[in-house]
N, C-alpha and C positions, 0 to 999 in steps of 0.2 A: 755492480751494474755499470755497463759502458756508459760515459759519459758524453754528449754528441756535442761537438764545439760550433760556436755562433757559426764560422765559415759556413759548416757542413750544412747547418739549420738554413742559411741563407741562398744555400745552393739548390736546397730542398724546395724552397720558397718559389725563387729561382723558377727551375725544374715546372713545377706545377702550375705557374702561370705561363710558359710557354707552349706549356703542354695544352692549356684552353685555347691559348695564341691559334697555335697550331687545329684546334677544333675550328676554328674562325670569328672568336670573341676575342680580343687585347682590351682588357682591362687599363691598362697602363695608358695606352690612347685615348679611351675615351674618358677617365680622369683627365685626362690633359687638357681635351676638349671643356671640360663643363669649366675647367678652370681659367678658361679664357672666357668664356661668356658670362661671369660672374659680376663682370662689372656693367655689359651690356645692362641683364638684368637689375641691377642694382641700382638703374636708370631710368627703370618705371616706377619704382618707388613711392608709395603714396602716403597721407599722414596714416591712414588705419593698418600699415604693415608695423608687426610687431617683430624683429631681428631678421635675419635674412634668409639665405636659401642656401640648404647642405644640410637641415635637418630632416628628420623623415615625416614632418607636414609642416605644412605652412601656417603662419598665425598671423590673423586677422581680427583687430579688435569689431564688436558686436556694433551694428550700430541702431541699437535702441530698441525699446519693448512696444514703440510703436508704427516700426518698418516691419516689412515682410520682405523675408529673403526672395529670391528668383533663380533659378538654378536652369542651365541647359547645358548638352553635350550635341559636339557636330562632329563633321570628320571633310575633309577637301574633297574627300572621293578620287575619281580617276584623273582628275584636273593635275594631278601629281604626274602623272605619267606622261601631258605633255609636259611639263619642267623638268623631268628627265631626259626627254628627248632635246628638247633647248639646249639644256644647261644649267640655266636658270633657277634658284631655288628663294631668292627674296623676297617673293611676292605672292606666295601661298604661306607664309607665315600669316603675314599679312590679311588675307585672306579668310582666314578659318578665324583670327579674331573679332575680325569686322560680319562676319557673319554670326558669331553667336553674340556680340551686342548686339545684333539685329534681330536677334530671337528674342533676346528679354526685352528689349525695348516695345517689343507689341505690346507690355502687360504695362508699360510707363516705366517701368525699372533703369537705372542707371548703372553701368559696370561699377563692382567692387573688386574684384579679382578674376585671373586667367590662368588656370592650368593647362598644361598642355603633356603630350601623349608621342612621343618617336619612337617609333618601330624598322627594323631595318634588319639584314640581313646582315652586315659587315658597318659599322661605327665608320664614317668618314667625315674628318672633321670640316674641309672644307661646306662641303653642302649643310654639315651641322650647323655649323657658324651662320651659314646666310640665311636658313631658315632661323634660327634664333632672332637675326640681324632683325626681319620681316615681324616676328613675334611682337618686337620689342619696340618695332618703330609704332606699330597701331596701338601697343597698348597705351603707350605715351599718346598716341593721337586725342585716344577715347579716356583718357585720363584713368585707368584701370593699371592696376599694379601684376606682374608678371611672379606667382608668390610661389611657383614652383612647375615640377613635374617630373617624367619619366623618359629615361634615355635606354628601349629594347635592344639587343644582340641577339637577332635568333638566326642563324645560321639554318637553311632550312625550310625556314615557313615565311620568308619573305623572298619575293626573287631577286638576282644579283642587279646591283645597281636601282634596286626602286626601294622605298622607304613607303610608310603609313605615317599623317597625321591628322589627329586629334588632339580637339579642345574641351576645355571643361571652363564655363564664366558662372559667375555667382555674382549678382545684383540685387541692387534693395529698391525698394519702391513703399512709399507711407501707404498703412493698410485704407487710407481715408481714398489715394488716389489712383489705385490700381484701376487697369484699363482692363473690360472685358468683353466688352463689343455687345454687353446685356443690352443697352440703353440704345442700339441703333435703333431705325425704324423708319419707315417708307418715307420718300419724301428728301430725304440723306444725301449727300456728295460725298463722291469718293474722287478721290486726289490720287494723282500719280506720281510717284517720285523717278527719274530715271537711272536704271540701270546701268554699270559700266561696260557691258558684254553680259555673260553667261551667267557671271558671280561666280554658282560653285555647283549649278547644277547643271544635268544634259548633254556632259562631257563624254558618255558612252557615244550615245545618239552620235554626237558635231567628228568625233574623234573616227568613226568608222566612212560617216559622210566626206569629210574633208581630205580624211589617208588615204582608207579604202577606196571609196568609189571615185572621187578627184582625184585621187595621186598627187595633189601638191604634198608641198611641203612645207614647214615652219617658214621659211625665208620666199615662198612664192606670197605674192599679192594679188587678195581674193579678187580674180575674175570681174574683173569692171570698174573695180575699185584703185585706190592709191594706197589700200590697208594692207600690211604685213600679216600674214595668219599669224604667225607666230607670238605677235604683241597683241591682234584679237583673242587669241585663244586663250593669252596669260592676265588678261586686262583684270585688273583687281578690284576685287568686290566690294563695294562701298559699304562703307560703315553710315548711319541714315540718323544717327546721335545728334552731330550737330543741329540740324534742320526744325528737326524734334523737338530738341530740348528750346529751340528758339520761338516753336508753338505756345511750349509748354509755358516758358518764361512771362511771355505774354497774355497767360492767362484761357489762353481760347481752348474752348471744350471741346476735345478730342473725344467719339466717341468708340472710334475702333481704329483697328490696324491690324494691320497684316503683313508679313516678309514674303515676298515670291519667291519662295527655293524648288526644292522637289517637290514637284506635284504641280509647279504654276497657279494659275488663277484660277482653274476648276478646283482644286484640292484644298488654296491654302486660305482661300477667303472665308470659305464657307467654316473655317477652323471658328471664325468671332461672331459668325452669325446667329441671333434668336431664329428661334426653327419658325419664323409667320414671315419670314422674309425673303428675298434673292437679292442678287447682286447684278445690277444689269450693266454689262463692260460696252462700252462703245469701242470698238477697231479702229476705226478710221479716226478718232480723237488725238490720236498722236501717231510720230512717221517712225515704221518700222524700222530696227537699225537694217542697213546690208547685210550681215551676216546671218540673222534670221531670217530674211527670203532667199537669201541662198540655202541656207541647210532645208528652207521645205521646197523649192523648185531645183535642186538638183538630188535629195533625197527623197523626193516624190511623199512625203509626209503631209497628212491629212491636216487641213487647219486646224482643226480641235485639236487632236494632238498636240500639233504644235504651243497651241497655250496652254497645257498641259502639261509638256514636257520643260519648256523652257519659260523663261520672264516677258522675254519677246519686246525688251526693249523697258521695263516697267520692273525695279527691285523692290517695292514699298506701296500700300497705298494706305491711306489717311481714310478714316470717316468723319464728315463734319456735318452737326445741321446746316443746312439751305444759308439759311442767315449771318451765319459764320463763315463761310465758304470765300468771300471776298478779300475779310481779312486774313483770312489764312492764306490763301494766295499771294497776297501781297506778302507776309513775314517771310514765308517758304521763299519766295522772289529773292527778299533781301539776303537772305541767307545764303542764295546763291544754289538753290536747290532743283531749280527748273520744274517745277510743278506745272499740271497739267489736269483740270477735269475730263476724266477718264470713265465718269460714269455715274449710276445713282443707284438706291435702293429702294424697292418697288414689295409690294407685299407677293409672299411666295410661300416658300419650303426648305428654306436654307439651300437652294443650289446658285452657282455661274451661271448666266443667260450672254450671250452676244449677241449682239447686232451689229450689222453690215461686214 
């Protein structure tokens, strides 16, 4: 029997990973890559992680037989594809975590961990890095630990120079204090948190308005304004934890909530509403940002649409009894959250009503 010496074995080795190189995956690179952000990650850290990240899942101690976990997956959407056109990739990390705290926080839940999801055409570490960079700086924000995830090469099913991401958060909330928006009912204030820009929804809609039919560009300043599109288009989606949990901390009875993502305010309110009720939004309670009467007076886009499509100036609203409504203003104030009675709830059928 021929005997094949290490050399030949390691040429063989060799050989075969440049041979994938060569299909348009380097393996060798994007080990490099996870090996620098290792400490990033290492930096979200929290007491319920249990050893670190390189194995194939993540471990997190349980926390108690009287929490209930909270589970959501998002994804940035096309919001990626202006931070391709930028440059810029730090602040959709960012982004997609503050958004799904956003998701479990409707139910009262607090972040426990954050997986996360890259997909890509060609492994390039720079933009890896800074999206990580972005990951890692919100999950510190949100006090959430970064416990792992997945880094795609698919040469193919992604187009050159753009990437996918997705997130995956896991939260707990005590089964005593889960929020479900059961207990609303006529009479109610609804509160408004505001928005930093778009967040992470209506980027088709703004991106075809703003390219296409305006022909600006990232570096033009929107039309009347002193704003960079480029820094509106990337403006990062607030995480609404803080504000919350300073509700929370003070005891006042939160009766619903809701995140303005896809769908807006027709779709995502009626998500916590008892079917004997509506939601009635006052318009003129708060001042549109610029960028949303630009995208419907130069997209010629129906006002319903419009809160539909997008937040329209509004990431978050609160339900509070009538009688509460003072003091939670005032916390929300201190918190630095800019609240805003934005409306109330009237007996209905579970839909959005506007006026004026």
């Amino acid at each position: 029997m021929k005997k094949t010496s290490a050399k030949t074995t390691a040429t063989v080795v060799a050989t075969k990973k440049s041979a994938y190189a060569a299909a348009g995956v380097d393996i060798d690179s994007k080990m490099q890559g996870i090996e620098t952000i290792k400490k990033m990650v290492k930096s979200t850290k929290t007491k319920g992680v249990i050893g670190g990240i390189g194995s194939f899942g993540g471990l997190f101690a349980s926390p108690g037989k009287d929490f209930l976990l909270v589970a959501s997956a998002d994804g940035v959407g096309t919001k990626l594809k202006v931070a391709s056109i930028i440059g810029r990739h730090d602040t959709v990390g960012q982004d997609i975590v503050n958004h799904c705290v956003n998701d479990i926080l409707v139910q009262g839940a607090l972040p426990l961990f954050f997986l996360d999801y890259i997909g890509a055409s060609k492994f390039k570490t720079e933009i890896f890095n800074n999206v990580i960079a972005g990951l890692c700086k919100a999950c510190k924000e949100n006090g959430c630990a970064l416990l792992g995830g997945e880094t795609a090469e698919m040469p193919g099913l992604y187009p050159d120079d753009e990437y996918d991401l997705v997130g995956t958060i896991v939260g707990c909330v005590e089964k005593k204090k889960v929020i479900t928006g059961d207990t609303i009912k006529a009479g109610d204030v609804i509160i408004g948190l505001p928005s930093g820009g778009l967040q992470t929804n209506g980027y088709s809609l703004a991106r075809k308005i703003i390219f296409e039919q305006c022909f600006l560009t990232p570096k033009d300043h929107l039309p009347g304004t002193n704003l960079v599109v480029g820094d509106l288009l990337l403006a990062t989606h607030k995480s609404f934890l803080k504000p919350v949990t300073a509700l929370m901390g003070k005891k006042i009875p939160i009766q619903g909530m809701a995140h303005i993502t896809g769908g807006g305010f027709t779709d995502n309110i009626p998500r916590v509403l008892p079917a004997n009720v509506n939601a009635v939004i006052d318009r003129a309670s708060w001042k549109i940002p610029a960028l949303f009467t630009f995208l419907q007076r130069e997209g010629k886009v129906d006002i319903d649409e419009m809160y539909r499509v997008f937040n329209m100036g509004i990431g978050y609203v609160i339900v509070v009894r009538a009688k509460d409504a003072p003091k939670a203003l005032s916390v929300l104030k201190t918190a630095k959250a800019n609240p805003v009675v934005i409306g109330e709830i009237v007996k209905g059928r579970k839909v959005v009503e506007y006026r004026n």
